[in-house]
C-alpha positions in Angstrom: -11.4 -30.9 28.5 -9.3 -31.2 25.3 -10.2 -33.3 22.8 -8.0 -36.4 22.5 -5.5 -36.8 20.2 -6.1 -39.1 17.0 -2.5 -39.7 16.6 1.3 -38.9 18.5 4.3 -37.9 16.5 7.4 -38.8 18.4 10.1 -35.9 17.2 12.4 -35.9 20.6 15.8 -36.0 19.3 15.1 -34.5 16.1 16.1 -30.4 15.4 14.3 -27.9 13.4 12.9 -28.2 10.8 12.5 -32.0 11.2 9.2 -31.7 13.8 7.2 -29.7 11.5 8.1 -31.1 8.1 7.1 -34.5 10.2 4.3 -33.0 11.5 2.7 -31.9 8.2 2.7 -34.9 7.0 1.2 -36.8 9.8 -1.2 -33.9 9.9 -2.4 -34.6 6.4 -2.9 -38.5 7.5 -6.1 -37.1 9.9 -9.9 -36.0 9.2 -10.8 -32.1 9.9 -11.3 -32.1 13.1 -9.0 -34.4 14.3 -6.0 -33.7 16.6 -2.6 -34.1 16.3 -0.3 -34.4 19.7 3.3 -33.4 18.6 6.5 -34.5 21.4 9.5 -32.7 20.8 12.8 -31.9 22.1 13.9 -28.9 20.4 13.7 -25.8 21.9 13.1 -24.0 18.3 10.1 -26.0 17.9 7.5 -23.8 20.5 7.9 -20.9 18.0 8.4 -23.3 14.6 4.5 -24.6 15.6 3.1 -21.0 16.4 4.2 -19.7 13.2 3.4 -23.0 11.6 0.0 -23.6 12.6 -0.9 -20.1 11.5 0.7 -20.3 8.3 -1.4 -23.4 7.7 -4.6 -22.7 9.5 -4.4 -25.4 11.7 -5.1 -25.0 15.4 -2.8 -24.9 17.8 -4.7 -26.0 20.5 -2.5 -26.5 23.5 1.3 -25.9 24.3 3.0 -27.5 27.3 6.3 -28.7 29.0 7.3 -31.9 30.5 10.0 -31.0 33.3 12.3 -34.1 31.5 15.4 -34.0 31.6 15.2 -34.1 28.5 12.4 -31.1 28.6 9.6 -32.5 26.3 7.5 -30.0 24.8 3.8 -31.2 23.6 1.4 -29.2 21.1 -1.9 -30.5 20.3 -2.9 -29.3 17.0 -6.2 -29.9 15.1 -6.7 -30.6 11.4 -8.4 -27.7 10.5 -9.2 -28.1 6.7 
């Protein structure tokens, strides 16, 4: 079971690089351990939060795909330091 998410960031709509500046902020706003459930729109952003989360060290967790239309990508990522 994954571990809930502590908070939702709502970037549908927005393009890259808005979701992950966005999201590390938010991300900073959470204890270690904590996760992070990111909704975007933008296609760029399944590759933007791969290379993201390893260039930060946080976890990504979980990637998936709501149908939509629009298509809503979700990534769960955990605070990780």
């Amino acid at each position: 079971m994954p571990e809930a998410a502590a908070k939702t960031l709502d970037t549908k709509g927005d393009l890259c690089p808005m979701p992950v500046v966005k999201a590390s902020k938010a991300i900073k706003e959470l204890s270690v351990g904590q996760v992070l459930e990111i909704l975007a729109t933008d296609p760029a952003s399944k590759p933007d939060f791969a290379a993201w989360s390893k260039m930060t060290g946080h976890k990504l967790l979980s990637t998936s795909e709501d149908a939509g239309p629009p298509k809503v990508f979700r990534f769960m990522i955990q605070r990780s330091r």
